[in-house]
C-alpha positions in Angstrom: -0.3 -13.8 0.3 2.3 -11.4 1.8 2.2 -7.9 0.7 5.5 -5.6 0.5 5.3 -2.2 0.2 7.7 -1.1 -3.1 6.2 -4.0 -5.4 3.8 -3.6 -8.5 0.5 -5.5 -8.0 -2.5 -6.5 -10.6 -5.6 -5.3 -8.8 -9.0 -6.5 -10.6 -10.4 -2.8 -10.2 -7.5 -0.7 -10.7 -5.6 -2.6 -12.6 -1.4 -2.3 -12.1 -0.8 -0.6 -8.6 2.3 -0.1 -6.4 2.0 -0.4 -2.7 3.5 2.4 -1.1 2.6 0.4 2.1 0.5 -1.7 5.0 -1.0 0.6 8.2 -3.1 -0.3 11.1 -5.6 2.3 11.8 -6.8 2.5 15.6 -9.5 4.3 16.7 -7.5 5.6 20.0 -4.1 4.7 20.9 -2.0 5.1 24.4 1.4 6.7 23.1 2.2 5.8 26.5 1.8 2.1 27.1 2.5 1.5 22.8 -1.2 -0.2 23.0 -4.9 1.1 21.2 -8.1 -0.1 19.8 -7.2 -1.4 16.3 -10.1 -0.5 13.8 -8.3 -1.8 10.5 -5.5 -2.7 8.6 -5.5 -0.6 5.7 -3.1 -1.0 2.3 -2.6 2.7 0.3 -1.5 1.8 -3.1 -1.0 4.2 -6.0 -2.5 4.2 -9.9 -0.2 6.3 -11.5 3.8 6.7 -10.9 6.4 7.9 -12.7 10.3 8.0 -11.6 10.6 10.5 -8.7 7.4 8.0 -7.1 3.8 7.8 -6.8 1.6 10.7 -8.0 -0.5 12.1 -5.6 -3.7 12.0 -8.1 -3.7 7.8 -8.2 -3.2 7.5 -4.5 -5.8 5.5 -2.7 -6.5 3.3 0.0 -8.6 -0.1 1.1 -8.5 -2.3 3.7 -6.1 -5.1 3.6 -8.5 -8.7 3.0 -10.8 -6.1 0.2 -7.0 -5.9 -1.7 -6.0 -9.6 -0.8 -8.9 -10.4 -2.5 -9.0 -8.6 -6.1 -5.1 -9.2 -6.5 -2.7 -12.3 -7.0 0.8 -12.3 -5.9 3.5 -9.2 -7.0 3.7 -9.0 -10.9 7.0 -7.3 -10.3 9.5 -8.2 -7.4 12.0 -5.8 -7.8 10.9 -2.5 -6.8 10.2 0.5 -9.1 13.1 2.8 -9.8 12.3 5.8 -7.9 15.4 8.6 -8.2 16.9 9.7 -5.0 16.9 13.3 -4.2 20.4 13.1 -2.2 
């Protein structure tokens, strides 16, 4: 499965979540030569939303193959309608 931030999941514990996106964790990282020691890739997700975006109550976090595995593909391609502040 590919995972896209912006797109409304089914997850077996939390039941409908939007990704708000995909992040490699590292442990150190060399700014310098744009290399590090890679720990995990983690997805954060959020429970709760409402127009202006996620709410920062149902934010949370797990790492990538522990999501892969308790959701199935988007249940909602077209991203949530978040307004724009501009």
């Amino acid at each position: 499965m590919i995972l896209e931030a912006n797109r409304i999941y089914e997850h077996d514990d939390h039941g409908r979540v939007v990704v708000l996106g995909i992040h490699d964790v590292y442990n150190s990282f060399d700014t310098d030569g744009g290399r590090g020691d890679k720990i995990e890739t983690v997805v954060r997700f959020a429970r709760d939303w409402d127009h202006y975006g996620p709410m920062p109550h149902g934010a949370g976090g797990e790492p990538l193959a522990e999501f892969e595995s308790k959701t199935t593909g988007p249940i909602q391609t077209d991203p949530p309608e978040f307004a724009d502040d501009n």
